[in-house]
C-alpha positions in Angstrom: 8.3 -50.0 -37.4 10.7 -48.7 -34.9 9.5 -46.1 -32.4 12.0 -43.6 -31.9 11.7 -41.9 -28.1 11.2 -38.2 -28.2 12.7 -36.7 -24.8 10.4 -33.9 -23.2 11.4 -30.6 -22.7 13.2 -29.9 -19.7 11.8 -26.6 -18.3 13.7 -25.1 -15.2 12.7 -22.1 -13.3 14.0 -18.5 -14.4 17.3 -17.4 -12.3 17.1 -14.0 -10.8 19.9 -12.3 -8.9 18.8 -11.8 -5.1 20.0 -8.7 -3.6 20.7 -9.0 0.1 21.7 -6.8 3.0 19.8 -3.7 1.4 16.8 -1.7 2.8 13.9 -3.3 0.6 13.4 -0.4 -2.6 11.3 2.1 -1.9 7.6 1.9 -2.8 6.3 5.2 -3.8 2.2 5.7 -3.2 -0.2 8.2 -4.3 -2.2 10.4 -2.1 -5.2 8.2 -2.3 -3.0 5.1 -1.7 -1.2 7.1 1.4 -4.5 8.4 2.9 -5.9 3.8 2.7 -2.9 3.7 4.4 -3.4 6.1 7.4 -7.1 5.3 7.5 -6.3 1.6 7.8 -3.6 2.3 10.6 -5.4 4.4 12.7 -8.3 1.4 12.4 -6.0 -0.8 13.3 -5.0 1.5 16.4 -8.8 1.4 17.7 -9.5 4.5 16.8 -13.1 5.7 16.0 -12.9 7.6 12.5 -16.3 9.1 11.8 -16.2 7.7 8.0 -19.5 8.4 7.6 -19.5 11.7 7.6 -17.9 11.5 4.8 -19.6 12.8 1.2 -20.6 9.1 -0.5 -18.0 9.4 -3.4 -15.6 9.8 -0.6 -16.2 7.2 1.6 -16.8 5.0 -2.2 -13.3 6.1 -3.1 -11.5 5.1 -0.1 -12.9 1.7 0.5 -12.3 1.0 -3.2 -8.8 1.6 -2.7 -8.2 0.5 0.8 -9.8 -3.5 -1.4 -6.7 -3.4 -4.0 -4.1 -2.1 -1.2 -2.3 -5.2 0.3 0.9 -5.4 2.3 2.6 -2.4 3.1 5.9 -2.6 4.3 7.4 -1.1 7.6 9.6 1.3 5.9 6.6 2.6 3.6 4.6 2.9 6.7 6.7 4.8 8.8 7.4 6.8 5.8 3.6 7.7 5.9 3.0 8.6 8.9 5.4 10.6 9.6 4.8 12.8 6.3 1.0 12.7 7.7 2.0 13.5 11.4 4.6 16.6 9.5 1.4 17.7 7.4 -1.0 17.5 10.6 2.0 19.3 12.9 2.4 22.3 10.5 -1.6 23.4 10.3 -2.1 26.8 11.6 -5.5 27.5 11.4 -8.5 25.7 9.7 -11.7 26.6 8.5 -15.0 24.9 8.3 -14.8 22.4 4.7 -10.7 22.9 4.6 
């Protein structure tokens, strides 16, 4: 009885093309996602944000989101501060709840 050797499968990692030189792609984000970001940032800064002020649903929302947030990258981030610092700039007037 002979045994006949059966060679295993040879399995070699996927090739991707690698892009280089580029800015990375930009990363869109929602509203929620941008306002974990600036929250997180201005944490980060040492500034004292009065989260808990906010309504509960609020303040549930926001740390739910900030937990499946992870990196961010520089170009995102300076993307989303300065829309934040344009929204903030052009305010003229605000009332009580707006």
């Amino acid at each position: 009885m002979s045994q006949d050797i059966i060679p295993l499968a040879r399995i070699l990692p996927e090739r991707r093309a690698v892009v280089t030189g580029g800015p990375p792609p930009r990363r869109v984000l929602s509203n929620r996602q941008k306002a974990a970001v600036i929250v997180r940032y201005l944490l980060t800064e040492g500034t004292n944000l009065p989260i808990s002020s906010l309504p509960e649903h609020m303040q549930a929302a926001l740390a739910e989101q900030m937990g499946q947030m992870r990196l961010i990258d520089r170009t995102t981030l300076d993307e989303v501060v300065a829309q934040f610092l344009s929204e903030l700039e052009s305010v003229g007037l605000s009332f009580p709840g707006g």
